[in-house]
Every structure is written in structure tokens, then in C-alpha cells.
N, C-alpha and C positions, 0 to 999 in steps of 0.2 A: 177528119177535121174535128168532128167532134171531143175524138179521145184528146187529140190534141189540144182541145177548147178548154176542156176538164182540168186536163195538166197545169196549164198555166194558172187557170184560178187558182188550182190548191196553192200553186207557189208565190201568188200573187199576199195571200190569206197570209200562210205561214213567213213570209215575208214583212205584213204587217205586225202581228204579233211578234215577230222578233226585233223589231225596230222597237217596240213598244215597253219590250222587256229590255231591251239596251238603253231606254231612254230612265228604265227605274232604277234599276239595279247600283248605278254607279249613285245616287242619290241616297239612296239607304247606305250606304258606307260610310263609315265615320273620317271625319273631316272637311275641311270646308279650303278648296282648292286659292280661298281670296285671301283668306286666314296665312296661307302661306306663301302668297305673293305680298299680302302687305309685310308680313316681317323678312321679305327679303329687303323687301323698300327701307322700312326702318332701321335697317342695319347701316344705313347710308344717309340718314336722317330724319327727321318728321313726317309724318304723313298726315294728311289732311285730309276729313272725309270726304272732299273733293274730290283726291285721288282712290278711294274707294270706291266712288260708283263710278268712276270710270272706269276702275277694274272688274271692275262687278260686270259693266256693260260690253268692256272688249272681252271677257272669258262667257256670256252668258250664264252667269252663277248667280243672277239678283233672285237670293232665297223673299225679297221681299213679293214678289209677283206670285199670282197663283200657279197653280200648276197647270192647269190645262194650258194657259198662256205660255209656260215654260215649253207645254209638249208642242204647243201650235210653231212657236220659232222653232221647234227642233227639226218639225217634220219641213218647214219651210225652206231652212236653212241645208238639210239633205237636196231639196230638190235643185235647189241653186248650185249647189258642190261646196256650201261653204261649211266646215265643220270646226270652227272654232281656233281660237291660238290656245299652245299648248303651254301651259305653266311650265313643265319642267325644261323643256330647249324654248323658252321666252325668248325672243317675240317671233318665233317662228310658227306657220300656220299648221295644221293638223294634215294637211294636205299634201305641205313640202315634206314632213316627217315621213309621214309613210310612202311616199314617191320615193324619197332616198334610201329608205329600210325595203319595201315588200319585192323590188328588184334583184338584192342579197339574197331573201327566203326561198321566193321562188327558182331560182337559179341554182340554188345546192338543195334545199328538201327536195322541191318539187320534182328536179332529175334526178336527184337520188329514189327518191319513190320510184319513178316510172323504171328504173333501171333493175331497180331491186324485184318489180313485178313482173318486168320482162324475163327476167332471168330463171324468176322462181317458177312461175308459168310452162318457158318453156324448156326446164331441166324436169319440172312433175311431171309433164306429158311423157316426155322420152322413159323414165322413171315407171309411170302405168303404165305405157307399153310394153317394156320389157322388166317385166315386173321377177325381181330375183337376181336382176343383174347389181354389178357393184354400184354404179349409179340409185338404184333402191335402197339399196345397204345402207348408202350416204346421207340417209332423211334423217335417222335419227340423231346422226351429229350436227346437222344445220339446226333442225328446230332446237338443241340445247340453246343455241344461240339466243334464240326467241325469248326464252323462260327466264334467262339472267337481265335484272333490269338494266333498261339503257343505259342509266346513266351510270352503273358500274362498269359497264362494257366499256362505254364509251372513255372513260377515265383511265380504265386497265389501257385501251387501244393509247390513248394519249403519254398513258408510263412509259410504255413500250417503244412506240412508234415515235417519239417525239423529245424522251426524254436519254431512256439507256441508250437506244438506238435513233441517232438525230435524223429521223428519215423526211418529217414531217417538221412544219411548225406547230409551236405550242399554242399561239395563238393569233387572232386576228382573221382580216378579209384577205389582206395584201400588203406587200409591203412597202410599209408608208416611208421606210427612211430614202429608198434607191426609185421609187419609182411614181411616175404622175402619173394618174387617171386619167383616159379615155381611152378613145377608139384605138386601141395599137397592139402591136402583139407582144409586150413588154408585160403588159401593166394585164392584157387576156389572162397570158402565162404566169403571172404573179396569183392572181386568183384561182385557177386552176390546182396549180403546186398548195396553195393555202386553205382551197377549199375540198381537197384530196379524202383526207384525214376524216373530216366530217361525214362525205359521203359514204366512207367505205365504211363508219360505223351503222350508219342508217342500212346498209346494202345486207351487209353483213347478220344484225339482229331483226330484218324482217323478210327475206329472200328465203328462207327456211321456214317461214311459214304458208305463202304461196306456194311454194314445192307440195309441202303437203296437202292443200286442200287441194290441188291441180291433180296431185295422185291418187288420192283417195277416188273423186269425180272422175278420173280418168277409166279407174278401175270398174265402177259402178256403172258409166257408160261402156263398157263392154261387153256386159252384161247383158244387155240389150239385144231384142230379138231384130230389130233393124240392123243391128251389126252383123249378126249370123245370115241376115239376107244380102248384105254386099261383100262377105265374103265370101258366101254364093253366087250369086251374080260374078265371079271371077275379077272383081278390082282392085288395082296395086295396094299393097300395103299401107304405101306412102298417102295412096290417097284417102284411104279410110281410117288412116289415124289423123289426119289433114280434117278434112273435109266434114267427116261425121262424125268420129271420136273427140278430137280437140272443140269442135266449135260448140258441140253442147257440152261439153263437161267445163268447157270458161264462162257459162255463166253467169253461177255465184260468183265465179273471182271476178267480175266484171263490176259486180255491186259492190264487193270489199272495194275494189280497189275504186271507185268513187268515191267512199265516204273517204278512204286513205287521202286521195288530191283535196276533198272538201276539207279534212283537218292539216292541211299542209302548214297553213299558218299558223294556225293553235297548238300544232305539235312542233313546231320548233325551238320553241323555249329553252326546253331541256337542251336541244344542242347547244344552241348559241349561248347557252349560260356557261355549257360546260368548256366551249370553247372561244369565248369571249368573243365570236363571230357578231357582224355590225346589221345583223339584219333586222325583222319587224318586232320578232320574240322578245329581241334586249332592249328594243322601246316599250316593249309591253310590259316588263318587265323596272322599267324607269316610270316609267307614267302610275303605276300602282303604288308604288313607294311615294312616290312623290303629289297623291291624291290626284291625277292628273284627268279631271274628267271629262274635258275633251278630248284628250288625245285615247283614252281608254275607249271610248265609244266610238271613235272612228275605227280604229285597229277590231274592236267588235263585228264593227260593221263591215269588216274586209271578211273576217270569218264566217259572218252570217250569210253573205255572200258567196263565199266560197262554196261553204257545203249545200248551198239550195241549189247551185248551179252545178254542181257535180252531182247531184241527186237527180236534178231538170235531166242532166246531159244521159246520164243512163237510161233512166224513162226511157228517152227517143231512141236510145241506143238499142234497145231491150226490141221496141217495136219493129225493128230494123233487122236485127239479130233473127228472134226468134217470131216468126207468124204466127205463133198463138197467141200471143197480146194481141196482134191488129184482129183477127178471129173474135177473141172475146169481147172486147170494145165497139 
């Protein structure tokens, strides 16, 4: 209970502090979020500085207040859940935006990750076990994969796959012309086929790099004088690659692959740019252009959250896994 006690402090701390630094950062950026909702206004006629502090008041942008005042509504306004209307999709809340966007992200990164972990994990294992076989052979054309930047990869994947050979769409979630959204298996299967493409680029340039650290660790735990005693002890194969070989040689990949779900959000930018996909990235990516500084510190705050929780979740995972954490502790 104690280690446990520990844990949560640190994340409670580093929790604050990134609130703290989400609450500045957009503030030191140059422009002023009011500045460009009044000349939207004025583009439709007069404005009156009446209707400036009320916009001042609905976006939280009154530069006239001090600032601690600024950080005390901020921190206020998180506890309620309210974070702001967002200039660039006006008059929509900061709330409904990422409700409608981080469903998209999570949905194609986030499986895509997990898939791409699964796979690289357990093709390195088989791979360090039969080390020399054509499977081992095979690492060093996956991780080529890894070393070419994504977004070239992913581009070439989209030439290819999308354009010479129409296997794929070129863009988008689903397709808005033939089909309504929700629960049905039209509209499942719409996003599926459209979110194909996207995934098998994310599978494709990180799948070869789990391979190899899964074989490398795989290699190095065999090394191990407790392996030379269970294959003394006379136990199956299967169970000693199983059992003792895989489960300490994952991990490291246990820890990557945490901070990989914690940047789930933050790393999909690059897709969704490359493929005009409607998830949290291309709001984040809207909200910067358009000085959007509520909606940029919420979307922050979905990241800041991400990776403390995927960080939290290994911790306990780690204690769980291996008993010399709870040992030291």
C-alpha cells in the first residue's frame, strides 16, 4: 500500500505541473484568440465593445485580469469539466469537439498500436527462439520499415494503395456520400474499409521495431542460468519459452509500449494530416492555426492524461509482472 501511496503522489505532482504548463504555454503564443473572433464579427458589421467583453467572457481570454485569477478559473473550470468554447468550430464547446474527434483516434491509432505490438512481440519471441531460422532473417527488412519516416511511408502506402492500385480510399473516416452514421453494420463497415489504409501504415512502420527488441531480450534471456535449470528440470519447450523466456524478456516492451498508448493522441497528427482522417490530431491541428486556445489546452489535456495513465498503468503492471518491484518497495 505504501508503494502504491508513493505512486499516485508522484502522478498526482506531475499531473499538477502539467496542467500548469498547459495553462502557460498557449498564453505566450503570439495572438490573441478575441482579435480573431472579433474580425469574424466585423466582417458582418460593427462591433461594439459590448460585444467584446462578452467575448472575452465566453472564450476566457479577458488579458485584462491577472493571471493567477486567469489560472484559478482554469483550474476551477477543469474540475467542473467545463473547458471553454472553442473559436475555430464556434459556438461549439471544447468538450463536444473532442467527444466527436478522440473516438476516431482512439479507434484507428490506438488499435493500430496494440496490433502492431501484438504482432512484433510475438513474431520476436518465435524469432529468439529459433534464432537462424527464416523468421530471424526477416528482422532486418521489417525494421527498414521503421527508419523510413512515416510520413513518407505513409504517402508512398497512400500512391500505391489508393491511387495506381484503387485498393483503398484516399481519404477521409467513411463515406459521407452513401452512408449515415451510427450503430449499424453499414456505416461499422464504411469505417473499417476507410480506416484500413491508415492502420496498416502505423502496423507496418512500427511492428519491426518491437520484433527486434522482443529478439534481441528474447536472446539475452536465454542466456540465463535459470533457463539452463528448466531445461534441466526436463520441461516442455513450449513451456519454457512461454512461461520463463517471454515473460521476462517483455518487459522493456511493456514500458515502450506504454508510453506508445500514452502518445496515442499526440502521435496521430501526422496520420490524420496525411490522410485527411476526422479525428483529435486535425482539431489539433485546426485549433493552432486558428490561435484556438481553448480547444488547444483541452486536446493538451487529453495527452497529459494519456501518458500519466499509461505510465500509472505500467507501474502497477511492472508490480504485478515482476516481484521484485513489490520486494524492493
Amino acid at each position: 500500500m505504501r508503494y502504491l501511496i508513493r505512486k499516485f503522489g508522484f502522478y498526482l505532482v506531475a499531473l499538477w505541473a502539467a496542467l500548469t504548463v498547459n495553462f502557460c504555454i498557449p498564453r505566450l503564443m503570439p495572438g490573441d484568440p478575441v482579435e480573431i473572433m472579433m474580425s469574424k464579427l466585423g466582417q458582418k458589421g460593427p462591433v461594439t465593445p459590448e460585444t467584446r467583453q462578452s467575448i472575452e467572457a465566453l472564450l476566457g481570454a479577458d488579458s485584462s485580469r491577472p493571471l493567477p485569477r486567469q489560472y484559478g478559473d482554469y483550474l476551477a473550470g477543469l474540475a467542473t469539466g467545463d473547458l471553454g468554447v472553442s473559436v475555430t468550430f464556434f459556438p461549439a464547446s471544447v468538450i463536444d469537439i473532442i467527444g466527436r474527434t478522440l473516438p476516431w483516434t482512439i479507434g484507428l491509432i490506438g488499435l493500430a498500436t496494440v496490433i502492431s505490438f501484438l504482432a512484433g512481440v510475438g513474431l520476436g519471441t518465435l524469432a529468439g527462439w529459433r534464432r537462424g531460422s527464416w523468421l530471424d532473417n526477416l528482422i532486418p527488412v521489417t525494421t527498414m520499415f521503421q527508419s523510413v519516416p512515416y510520413f513518407w511511408l505513409a504517402l508512398i502506402l497512400l500512391f500505391l494503395l489508393g491511387s495506381v492500385w484503387p485498393l483503398f480510399p484516399l481519404n477521409g473516416g467513411y463515406d459521407v456520400y452513401t452512408v449515415t452514421p451510427g450503430w449499424n453494420g453499414e456505416f461499422l463497415g464504411s469505417v473499417l474499409y476507410y480506416g484500413a489504409l491508415p492502420a496498416l501504415t502505423i502496423i507496418v512502420s512500427s511492428a519491426g521495431g518491437w520484433m527486434l527488441g522482443m529478439r534481441n531480450m528474447m536472446v539475452s534471456t536465454l542466456s540465463e542460468d535459470y533457463m539452463l535449470t528448466a531445461e534441466a528440470k526436463g520441461l516442455r519447450p513450449g513451456r519454457i519459452m512461454r512461461r520463463y523466456a517471454a515473460r521476462n524478456a517483455v518487459l522493456p516492451s511493456i514500458s515502450g509500449f506504454a508510453i506508445s498508448l500514452g502518445f496515442v493522441v499526440a502521435g496521430s497528427i501526422v496520420t490524420e494530416a496525411v490522410f485527411s482522417y476526422p479525428g483529435i490530431g486535425s482539431a489539433l491541428l485546426q485549433a493552432v492555426g486558428g490561435n484556438d486556445y481553448a480547444l488547444m489546452q483541452g486536446i493538451f489535456l487529453i495527452i497529459t492524461l494519456a501518458v500519466l495513465g499509461a505510465n500509472l498503468l505500467v507501474d502497477l503492471l511492472y508490480s504485478v509482472i515482476d516481484p521484485r518491484i513489490r520486494a524492493r518497495s
